[in-house]
C-alpha positions in Angstrom: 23.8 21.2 -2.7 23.1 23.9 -0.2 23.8 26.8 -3.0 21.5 25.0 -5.7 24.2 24.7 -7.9 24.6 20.8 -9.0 28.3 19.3 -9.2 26.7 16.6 -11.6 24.5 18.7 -14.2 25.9 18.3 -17.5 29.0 16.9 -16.4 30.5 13.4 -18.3 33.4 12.1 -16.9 36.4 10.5 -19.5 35.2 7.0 -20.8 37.1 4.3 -19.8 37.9 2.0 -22.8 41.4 0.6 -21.7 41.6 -2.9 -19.5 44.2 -1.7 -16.5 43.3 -2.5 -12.7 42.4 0.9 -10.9 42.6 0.1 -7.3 40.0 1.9 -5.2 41.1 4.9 -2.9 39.7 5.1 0.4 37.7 7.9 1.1 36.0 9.1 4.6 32.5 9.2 4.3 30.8 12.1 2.5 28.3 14.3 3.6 24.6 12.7 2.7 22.9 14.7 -0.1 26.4 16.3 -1.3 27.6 15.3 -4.7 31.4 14.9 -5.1 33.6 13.0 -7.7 34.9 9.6 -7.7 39.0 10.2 -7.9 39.4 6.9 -9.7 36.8 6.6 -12.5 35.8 10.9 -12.0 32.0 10.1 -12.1 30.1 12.2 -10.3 28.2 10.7 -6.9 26.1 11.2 -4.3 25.5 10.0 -0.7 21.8 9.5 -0.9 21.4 7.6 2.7 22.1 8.6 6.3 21.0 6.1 8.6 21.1 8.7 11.8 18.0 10.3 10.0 16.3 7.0 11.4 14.1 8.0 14.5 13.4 4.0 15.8 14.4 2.9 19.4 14.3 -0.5 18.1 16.7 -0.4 14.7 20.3 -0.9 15.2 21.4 -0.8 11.9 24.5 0.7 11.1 23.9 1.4 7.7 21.2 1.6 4.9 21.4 -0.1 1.2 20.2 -1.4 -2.0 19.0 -5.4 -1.3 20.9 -6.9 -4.4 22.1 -6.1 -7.7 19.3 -7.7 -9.3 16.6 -5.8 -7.2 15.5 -2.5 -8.7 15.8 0.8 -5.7 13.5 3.2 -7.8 9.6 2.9 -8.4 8.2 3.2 -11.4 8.7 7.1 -12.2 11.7 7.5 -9.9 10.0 9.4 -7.3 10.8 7.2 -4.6 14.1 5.2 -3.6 13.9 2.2 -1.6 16.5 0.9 0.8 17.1 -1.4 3.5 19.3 -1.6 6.8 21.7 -4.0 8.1 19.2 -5.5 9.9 16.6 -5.9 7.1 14.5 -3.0 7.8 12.9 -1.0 5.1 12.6 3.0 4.8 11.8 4.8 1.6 13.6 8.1 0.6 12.1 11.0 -1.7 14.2 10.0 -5.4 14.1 13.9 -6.0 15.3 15.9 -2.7 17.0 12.2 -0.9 14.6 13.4 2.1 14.1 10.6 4.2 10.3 9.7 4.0 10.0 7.0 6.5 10.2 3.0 7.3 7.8 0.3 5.8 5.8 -2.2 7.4 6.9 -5.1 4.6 9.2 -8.2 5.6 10.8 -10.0 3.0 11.6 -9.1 -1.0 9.8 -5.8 -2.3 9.5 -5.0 -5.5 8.3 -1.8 -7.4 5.4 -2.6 -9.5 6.4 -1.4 -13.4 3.9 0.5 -13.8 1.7 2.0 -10.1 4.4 3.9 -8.6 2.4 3.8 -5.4 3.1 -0.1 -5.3 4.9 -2.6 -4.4 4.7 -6.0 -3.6 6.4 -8.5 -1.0 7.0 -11.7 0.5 5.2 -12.7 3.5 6.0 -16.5 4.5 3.7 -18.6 1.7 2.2 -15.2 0.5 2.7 -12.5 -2.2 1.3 -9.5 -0.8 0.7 -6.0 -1.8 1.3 -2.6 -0.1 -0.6 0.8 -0.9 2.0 3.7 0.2 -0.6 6.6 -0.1 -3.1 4.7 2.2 -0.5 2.0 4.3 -3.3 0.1 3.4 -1.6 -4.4 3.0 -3.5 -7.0 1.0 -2.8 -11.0 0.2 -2.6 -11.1 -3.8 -1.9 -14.9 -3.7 -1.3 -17.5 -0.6 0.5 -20.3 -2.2 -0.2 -22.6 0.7 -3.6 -23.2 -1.5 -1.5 -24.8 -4.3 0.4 -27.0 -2.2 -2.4 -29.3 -0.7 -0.7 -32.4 -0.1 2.5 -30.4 1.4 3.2 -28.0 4.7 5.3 -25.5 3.3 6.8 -22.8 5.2 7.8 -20.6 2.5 7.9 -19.5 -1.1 10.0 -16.8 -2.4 13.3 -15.8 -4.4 15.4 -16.3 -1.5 16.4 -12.6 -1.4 17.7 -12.6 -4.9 15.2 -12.7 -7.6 12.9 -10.3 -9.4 9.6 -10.8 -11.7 9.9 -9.9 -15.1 10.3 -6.1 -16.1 6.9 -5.9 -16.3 6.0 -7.4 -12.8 3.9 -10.1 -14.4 5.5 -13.3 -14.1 7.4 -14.1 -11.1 9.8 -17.4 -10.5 9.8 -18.5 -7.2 10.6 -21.6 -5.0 8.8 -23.5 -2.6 10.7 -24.5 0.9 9.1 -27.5 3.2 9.8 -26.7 6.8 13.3 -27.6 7.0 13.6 -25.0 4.6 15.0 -27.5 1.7 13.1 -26.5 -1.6 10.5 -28.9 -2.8 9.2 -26.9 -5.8 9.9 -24.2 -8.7 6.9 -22.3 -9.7 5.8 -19.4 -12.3 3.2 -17.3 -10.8 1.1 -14.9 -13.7 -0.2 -12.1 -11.7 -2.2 -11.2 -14.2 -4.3 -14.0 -14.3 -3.5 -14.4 -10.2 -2.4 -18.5 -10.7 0.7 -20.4 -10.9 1.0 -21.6 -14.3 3.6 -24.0 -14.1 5.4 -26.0 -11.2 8.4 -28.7 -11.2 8.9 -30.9 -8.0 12.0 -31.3 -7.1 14.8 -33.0 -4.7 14.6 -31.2 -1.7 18.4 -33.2 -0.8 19.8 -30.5 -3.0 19.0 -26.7 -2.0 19.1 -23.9 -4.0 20.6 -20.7 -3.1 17.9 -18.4 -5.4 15.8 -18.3 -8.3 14.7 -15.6 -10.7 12.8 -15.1 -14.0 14.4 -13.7 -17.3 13.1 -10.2 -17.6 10.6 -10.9 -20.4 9.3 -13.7 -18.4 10.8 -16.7 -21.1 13.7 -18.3 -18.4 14.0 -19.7 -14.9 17.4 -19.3 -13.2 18.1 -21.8 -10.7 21.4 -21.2 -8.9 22.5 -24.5 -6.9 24.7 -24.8 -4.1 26.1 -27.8 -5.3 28.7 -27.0 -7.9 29.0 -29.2 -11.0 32.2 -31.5 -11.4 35.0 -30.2 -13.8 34.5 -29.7 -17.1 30.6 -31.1 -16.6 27.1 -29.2 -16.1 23.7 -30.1 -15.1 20.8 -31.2 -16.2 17.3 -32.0 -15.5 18.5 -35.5 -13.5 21.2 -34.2 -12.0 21.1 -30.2 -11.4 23.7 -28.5 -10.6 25.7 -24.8 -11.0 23.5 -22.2 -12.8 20.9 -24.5 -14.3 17.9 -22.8 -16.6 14.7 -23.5 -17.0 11.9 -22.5 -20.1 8.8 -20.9 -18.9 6.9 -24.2 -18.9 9.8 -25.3 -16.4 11.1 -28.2 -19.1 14.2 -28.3 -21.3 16.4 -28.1 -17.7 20.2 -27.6 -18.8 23.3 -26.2 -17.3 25.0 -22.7 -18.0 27.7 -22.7 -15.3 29.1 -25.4 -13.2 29.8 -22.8 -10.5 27.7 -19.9 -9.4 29.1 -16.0 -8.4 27.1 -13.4 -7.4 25.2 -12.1 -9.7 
């Protein structure tokens, strides 16, 4: 805060270990950069983001945020915090002061490398692309047009959900035709730059998302189609939550109904 005195150092707020419903309390919005304490669980918080800091004729976005749960904000030694607006902008914010450093020119899907904190990667229609922050400086690490030869695709992706492995090696992705019905799950090894294993599928049953196991060993395949009571998929029939093994075989069902995850 403005006196250099931190609300949050040292401070550890009661655990919780019994199971009643707290009902949220409505709060007005906090200052950005302030810290203040949560009246319900007592942890200490901070408004990071404060999208009037963005100077952009063309952004209308009425507020900034982390993409998904699933999608890590912080590079690889917390220096900078990603975020996107309501109308899927990027901007990037100092992790240490929350200054606001300024928007990205990425589309769809960036993700941290694990290790370069000066990297990330992201989806560009049929492309996995890098982006240099210290230079601004874009490049194609793999079009995966090439690998589909026989097929016009018009994307391939995570559908906004997915993440590679902890390490940023593996990635699980899905192909899309150009009705946008997926025709394909793949594992790409960035390491050796080549998809490693691919299973066709029905593109009369879409798929909401996909995403890789952190270490790289699973493929989570979240169907719209739910599974009948009392009944999961399988590799003939997919439906629910259905997971895969790296090689993309041994297809069976973990829930016959997908939440957010």
């Amino acid at each position: 805060n403005d006196q250099g005195e931190s609300l949050c150092d040292g401070y550890q707020p009661t655990m919780i270990t019994d199971l009643e419903i707290r009902q949220i309390i409505p709060l007005e919005e906090p200052p950005a950069k302030n810290e203040f304490l949560d009246p319900v669980f007592d942890t200490c918080l901070v408004r990071v983001t404060d999208h009037s800091e963005i100077i952009n004729p063309d952004e209308q976005t009425q507020g900034l945020k982390n993409e998904y749960s699933r999608v890590q904000s912080f590079n690889a030694d917390g220096s900078l915090i990603l975020v996107m607006s309501t109308t899927g902008n990027w901007y990037v914010y100092d992790g240490l002061t929350l200054d606001f450093l300024g928007q990205l020119p990425i589309s769809l899907e960036p993700r941290w490398d694990a290790e370069d904190p000066d990297l990330l990667y992201f989806i560009e229609e049929t492309a996995l692309m890098s982006h240099r922050l210290s230079t601004g400086s874009t490049e194609i690490v793999h079009e995966f047009s090439d690998d589909f030869p026989d097929n016009r695709i018009s994307a391939v992706w995570t559908r906004f959900e997915g993440r590679p492995t902890q390490d940023t090696r593996y990635w699980g992705l899905m192909a899309e035709d150009e009705d946008w019905m997926p025709i394909a799950l793949l594992i790409y090894d960035l390491e050796v730059d080549q998809v490693i294993s691919m299973r066709e599928i029905d593109n009369e049953k879409d798929i909401d998302s996909v995403t890789i196991s952190p270490l790289g060993n699973y493929l989570l395949a979240f169907h719209d189609d739910y599974c009948e009571v009392s009944q999961l998929g399988d590799e003939a029939n997919p439906c629910g939550l259905m997971v895969y093994d790296r090689s993309l075989q041994n297809g069976r069902g973990l829930l016959r109904i997908v939440g957010h995850s």
